[in-house]
C-alpha positions in Angstrom: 0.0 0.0 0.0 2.9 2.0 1.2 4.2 1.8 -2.7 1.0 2.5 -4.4 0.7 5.9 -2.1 4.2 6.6 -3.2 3.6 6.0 -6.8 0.6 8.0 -6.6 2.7 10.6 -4.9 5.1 11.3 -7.6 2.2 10.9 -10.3 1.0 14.3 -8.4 3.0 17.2 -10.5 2.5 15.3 -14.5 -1.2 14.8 -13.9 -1.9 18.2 -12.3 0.3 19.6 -15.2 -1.2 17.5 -17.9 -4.9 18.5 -16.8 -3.8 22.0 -17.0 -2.1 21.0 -20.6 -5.5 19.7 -21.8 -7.3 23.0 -21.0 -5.1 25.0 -22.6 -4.4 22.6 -26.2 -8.4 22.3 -26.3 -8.6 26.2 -26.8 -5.9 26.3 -29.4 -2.9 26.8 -27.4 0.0 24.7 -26.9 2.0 25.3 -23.9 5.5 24.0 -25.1 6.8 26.3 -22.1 4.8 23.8 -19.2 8.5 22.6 -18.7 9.6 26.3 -17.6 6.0 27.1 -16.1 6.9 24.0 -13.6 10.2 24.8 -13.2 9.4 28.2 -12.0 6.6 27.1 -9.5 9.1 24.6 -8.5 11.8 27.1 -7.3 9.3 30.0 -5.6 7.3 27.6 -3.9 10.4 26.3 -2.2 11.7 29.8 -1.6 8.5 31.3 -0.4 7.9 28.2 1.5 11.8 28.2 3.2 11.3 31.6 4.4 7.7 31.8 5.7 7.9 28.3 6.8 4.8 27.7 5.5 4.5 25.0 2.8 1.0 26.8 1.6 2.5 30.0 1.0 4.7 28.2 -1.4 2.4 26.2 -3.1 0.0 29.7 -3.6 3.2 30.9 -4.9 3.8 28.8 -6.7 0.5 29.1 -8.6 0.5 32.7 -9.0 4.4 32.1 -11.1 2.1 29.9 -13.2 -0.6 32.8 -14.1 1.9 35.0 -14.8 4.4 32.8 -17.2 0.6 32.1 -18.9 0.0 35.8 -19.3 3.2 36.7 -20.7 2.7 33.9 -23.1 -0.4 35.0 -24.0 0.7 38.5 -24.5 3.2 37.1 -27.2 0.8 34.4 -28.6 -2.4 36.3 -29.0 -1.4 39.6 -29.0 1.2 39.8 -30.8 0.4 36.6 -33.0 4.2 34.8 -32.4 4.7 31.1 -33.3 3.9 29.1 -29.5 6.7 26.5 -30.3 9.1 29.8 -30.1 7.5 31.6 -27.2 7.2 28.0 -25.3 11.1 27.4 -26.0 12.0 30.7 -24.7 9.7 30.5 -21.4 11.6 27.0 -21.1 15.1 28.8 -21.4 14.0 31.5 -19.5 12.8 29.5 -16.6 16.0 27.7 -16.7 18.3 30.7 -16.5 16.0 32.6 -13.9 15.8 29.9 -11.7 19.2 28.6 -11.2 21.0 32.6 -11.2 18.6 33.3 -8.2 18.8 30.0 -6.6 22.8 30.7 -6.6 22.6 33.8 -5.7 20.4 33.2 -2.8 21.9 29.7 -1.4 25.4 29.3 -3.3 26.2 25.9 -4.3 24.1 23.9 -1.6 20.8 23.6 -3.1 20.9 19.9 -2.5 21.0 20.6 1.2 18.5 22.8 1.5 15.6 22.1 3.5 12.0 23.6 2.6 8.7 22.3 4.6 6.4 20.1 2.8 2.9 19.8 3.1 1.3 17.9 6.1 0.4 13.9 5.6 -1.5 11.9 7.0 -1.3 8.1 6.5 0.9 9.0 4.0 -1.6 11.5 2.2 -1.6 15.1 1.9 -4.5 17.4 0.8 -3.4 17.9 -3.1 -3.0 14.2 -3.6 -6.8 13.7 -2.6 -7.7 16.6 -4.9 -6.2 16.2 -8.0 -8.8 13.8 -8.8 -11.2 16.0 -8.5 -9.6 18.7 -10.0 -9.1 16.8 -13.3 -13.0 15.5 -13.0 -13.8 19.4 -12.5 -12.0 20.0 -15.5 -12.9 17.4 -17.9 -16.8 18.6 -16.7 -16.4 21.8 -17.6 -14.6 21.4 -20.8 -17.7 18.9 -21.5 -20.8 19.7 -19.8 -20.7 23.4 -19.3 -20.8 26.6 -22.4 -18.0 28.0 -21.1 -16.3 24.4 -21.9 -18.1 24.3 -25.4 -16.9 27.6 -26.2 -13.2 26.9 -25.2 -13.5 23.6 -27.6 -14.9 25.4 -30.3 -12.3 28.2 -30.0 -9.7 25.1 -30.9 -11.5 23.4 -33.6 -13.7 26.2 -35.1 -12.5 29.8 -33.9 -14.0 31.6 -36.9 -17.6 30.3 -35.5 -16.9 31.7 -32.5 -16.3 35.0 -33.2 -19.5 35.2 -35.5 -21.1 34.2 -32.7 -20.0 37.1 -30.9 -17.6 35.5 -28.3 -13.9 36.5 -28.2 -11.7 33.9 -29.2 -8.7 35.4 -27.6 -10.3 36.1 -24.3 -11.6 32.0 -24.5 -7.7 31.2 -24.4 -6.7 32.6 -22.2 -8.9 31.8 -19.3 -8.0 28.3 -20.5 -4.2 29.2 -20.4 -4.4 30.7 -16.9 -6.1 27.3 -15.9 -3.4 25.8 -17.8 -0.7 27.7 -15.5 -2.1 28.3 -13.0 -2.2 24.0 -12.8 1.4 24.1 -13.9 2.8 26.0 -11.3 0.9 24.0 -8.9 2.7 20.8 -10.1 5.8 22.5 -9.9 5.6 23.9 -6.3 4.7 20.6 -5.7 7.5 18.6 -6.1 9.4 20.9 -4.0 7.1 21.9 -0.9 5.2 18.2 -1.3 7.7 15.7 -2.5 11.0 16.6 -2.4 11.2 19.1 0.2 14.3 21.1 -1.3 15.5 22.5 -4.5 17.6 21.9 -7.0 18.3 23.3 -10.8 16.6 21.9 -13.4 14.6 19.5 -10.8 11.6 19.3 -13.2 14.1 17.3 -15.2 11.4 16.8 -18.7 8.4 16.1 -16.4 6.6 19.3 -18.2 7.2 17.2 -21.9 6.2 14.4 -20.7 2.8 15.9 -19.3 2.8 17.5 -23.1 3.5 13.7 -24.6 0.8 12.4 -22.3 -2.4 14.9 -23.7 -1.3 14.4 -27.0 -1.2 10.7 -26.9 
């Protein structure tokens, strides 16, 4: 049982990002930057979680990193119309860069013994691994059941009837990006304020792509 939880455990930050994922590639968007979205949810959470001391905080934090890396991507994808591969590879770079100069600039080379609070368990269970079921049931409901979820699936597959409907197609994305990183950052704060209570440099290590493999599969 001990093994399943722990399985289960690590599943945590790909399925939280892949929900998020589907959100966003249902509207139109793909979110080649989920790796960098993670990555930077990964190292505030345990930042804002090291010096608050409280593992919440981070994960919050983490979440609100997420928003914003969606919003910026946004700003170049539907404002300004730029490929999403490009702007995904640069929030991926930048993530990486940001990241590791501020995490060595504020704890040198001793990432690895750096010790962040995680997130209360109990028998081996914390609150986000009993809610990201839900989460991804609330999502896949909306996306099916509800008009907001009609219109987000139509803005993927059929934007131009959208917008002679009268709905905005750009403003449809990105409330499903913001979902998207919002879920992202999540998953990244995560693995550092619920799993691995620390941080290290690149600790996402290609869980964002493989959360990007798994919704396109």
């Amino acid at each position: 049982m001990n093994d399943v939880i722990q399985i289960w455990q690590f599943a945590i930050p790909i399925a939280l990002a892949a929900v998020g994922e589907v959100a966003s590639q249902r509207s139109g968007v793909l979110n080649i930057g989920l790796e960098g979205t993670m990555l930077g949810g990964a190292f505030i959470g345990a930042y804002v979680g090291l010096t608050t001391g409280q593992p919440w905080l981070g994960l919050a934090a983490g979440i609100g990193v997420g928003i914003i890396a969606s919003l910026l991507q946004a700003w170049f994808v539907l404002v300004r119309s730029a490929d999403q591969v490009v702007v995904g590879t640069a929030i991926n770079l930048l993530a990486l860069g940001v990241t590791g100069t501020l995490f060595r600039r504020a704890f040198g080379e001793s990432g690895q013994l750096l010790s962040v609070p995680t997130l209360p368990r109990f028998d081996g269970l914390d609150a986000v691994m009993l809610a990201t079921p839900l989460i991804a049931v609330f999502v896949a409901v909306g996306l099916r059941r509800t008009g907001w979820g009609l219109l987000t699936r139509a803005s993927g597959e059929y934007p131009t009837a959208v917008e002679a409907e009268g709905f905005s197609v750009k403003r449809l994305r990105l409330g499903a990006m913001a979902i998207g990183g919002a879920l992202a950052g999540a998953a990244g704060a995560y693995l550092s304020v619920g799993i691995v209570g620390s941080f290290a440099e690149n600790m996402t290590q290609g869980r964002g792509f493989v959360a990007i493999a798994l919704v396109t599969f």
